[in-house]
Every structure is written in structure tokens, then in C-alpha cells.
N, C-alpha and C positions, 0 to 999 in steps of 0.2 A: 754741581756735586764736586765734594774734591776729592780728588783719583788719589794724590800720595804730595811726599815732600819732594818738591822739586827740586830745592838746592839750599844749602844754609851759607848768607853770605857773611863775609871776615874783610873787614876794612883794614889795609896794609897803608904804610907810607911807600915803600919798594916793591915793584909787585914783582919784579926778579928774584931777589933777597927773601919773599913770602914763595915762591914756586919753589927755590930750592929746598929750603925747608918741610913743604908739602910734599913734593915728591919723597922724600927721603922719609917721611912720616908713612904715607900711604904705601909707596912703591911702586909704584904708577911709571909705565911707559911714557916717555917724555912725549910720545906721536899721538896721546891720548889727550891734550891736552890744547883745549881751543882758547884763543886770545882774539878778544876786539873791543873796539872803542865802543861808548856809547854816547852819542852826543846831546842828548836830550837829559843827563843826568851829569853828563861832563864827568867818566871815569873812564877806563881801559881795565878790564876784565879777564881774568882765567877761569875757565871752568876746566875741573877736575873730576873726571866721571870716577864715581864707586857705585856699582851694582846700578841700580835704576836714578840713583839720585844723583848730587853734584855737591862739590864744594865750590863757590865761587868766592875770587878773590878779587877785591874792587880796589884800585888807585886812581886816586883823584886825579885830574886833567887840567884842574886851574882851583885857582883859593876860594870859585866862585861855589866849584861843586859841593853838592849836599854830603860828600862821603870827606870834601876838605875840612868840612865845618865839625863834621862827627871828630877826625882825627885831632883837632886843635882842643876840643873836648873832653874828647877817651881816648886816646891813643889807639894803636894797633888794638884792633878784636873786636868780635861778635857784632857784626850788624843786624843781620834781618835773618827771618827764616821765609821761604819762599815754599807756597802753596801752589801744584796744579789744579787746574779748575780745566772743565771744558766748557764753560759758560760764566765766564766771568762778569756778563752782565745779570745774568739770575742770579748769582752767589752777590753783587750789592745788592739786588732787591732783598737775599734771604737777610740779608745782614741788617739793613735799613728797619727790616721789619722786625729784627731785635735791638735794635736803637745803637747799632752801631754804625759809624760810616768812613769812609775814606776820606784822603788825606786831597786826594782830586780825583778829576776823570780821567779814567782809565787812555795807558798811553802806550807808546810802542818801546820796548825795551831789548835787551841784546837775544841775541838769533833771534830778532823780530818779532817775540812774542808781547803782546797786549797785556799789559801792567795795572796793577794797580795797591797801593800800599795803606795799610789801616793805622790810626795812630797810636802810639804806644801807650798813650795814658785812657784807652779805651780796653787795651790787651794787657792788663799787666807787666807793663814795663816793656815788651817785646814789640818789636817794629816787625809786620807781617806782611808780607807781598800775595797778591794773589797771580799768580801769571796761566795765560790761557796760549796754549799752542798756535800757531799760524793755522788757518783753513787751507 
């Protein structure tokens, strides 16, 4: 089932240069605000809490990452929006079973949570993550 939006991600080339402009936008307490690598996607990340959700902010790690490829592309903006699920393996079965599917098998992504992303020319244009909490 999916519980709400869990964070909408925004692909930066500077993710310093994107923080300060976020903070200054939202107004967010700089102490509010988590950074970490993920190495299975090759980015380093900000999340920005507002009320229950997040913004995150993704910069690439090498020209290999998927968020490099996007940038050389589209420039800075709009990546993905990101779904919580607490069962992220029922939510591909429901999916499957309306003839949609994922881009792969669900993986482990920043603060650990289990991933998984749907491809955008199945969603109207929108690259959609489903992520499911750690147990």
C-alpha cells in the first residue's frame, strides 16, 4: 500500500550551490538536513525534511552515475518522485498485475531503504521510485 510521498528528487551539478539555494527557499535549519553517498547509484545526496516528506538533492559521483547521464541531458531539475510503500514487494506484484514493471530488482538505496524505480515511458513521462522503510 502506499502510505504518502516520500521525497521528490531534483538532480543538481553542485549539491552545495543546490543546498544553499534550498535552505534559503524553504528556511530550514541547516541541523535539519542529512547528506550521504550512495554507492550503488554513484550520487551523494541531501535530504531536506518539510512536514512528513523530503526534498532530495542528488549529485553525481562519477560520469558513470545514472543522475551524470540525466545532467548531461537535462540539466539541473526534476528527477523522480519517490513513493513510500511498506511492502514494496506486493506493490510490484500489484503493478505487474496492471502491466507495469520496474526498471530492476528492488535494491538498497540512501538511509537504507529498499528501492525500486518504474520507467517513465510506462508513467507518463515521470521516473517514480517506490522505497520501503528498513524492518
Amino acid at each position: 500500500m502506499i502510505k504518502k510521498i516520500d521525497h521528490i528528487a531534483i538532480a543538481v551539478q553542485n549539491l552545495e550551490s543546490a543546498l544553499d539555494t534550498f535552505r534559503n527557499v524553504i528556511g530550514c535549519d541547516p541541523e535539519t538536513i542529512r547528506i550521504e553517498e550512495v554507492d550503488s547509484e554513484k550520487v551523494r545526496v541531501a535530504f531536506i525534511t518539510i512536514g512528513e516528506s523530503k526534498i532530495e538533492l542528488l549529485e553525481p559521483l562519477s560520469d558513470e552515475s545514472p543522475i551524470a547521464k540525466f545532467l548531461a541531458k537535462n540539466g539541473d531539475g526534476m528527477h523522480h518522485i519517490a513513493l513510500e510503500t511498506d511492502d514494496i514487494d506486493k506493490e510490484t506484484e500489484r503493478l505487474a498485475s496492471v502491466n507495469i514493471h520496474p526498471l530492476g530488482l528492488p535494491k538498497e538505496g540512501a538511509g537504507g531503504k529498499k528501492i525500486m524505480f518504474l520507467h517513465p515511458k510506462e508513467t507518463n513521462r515521470v521516473l517514480i521510485e517506490f522505497a520501503q522503510k528498513k524492518h
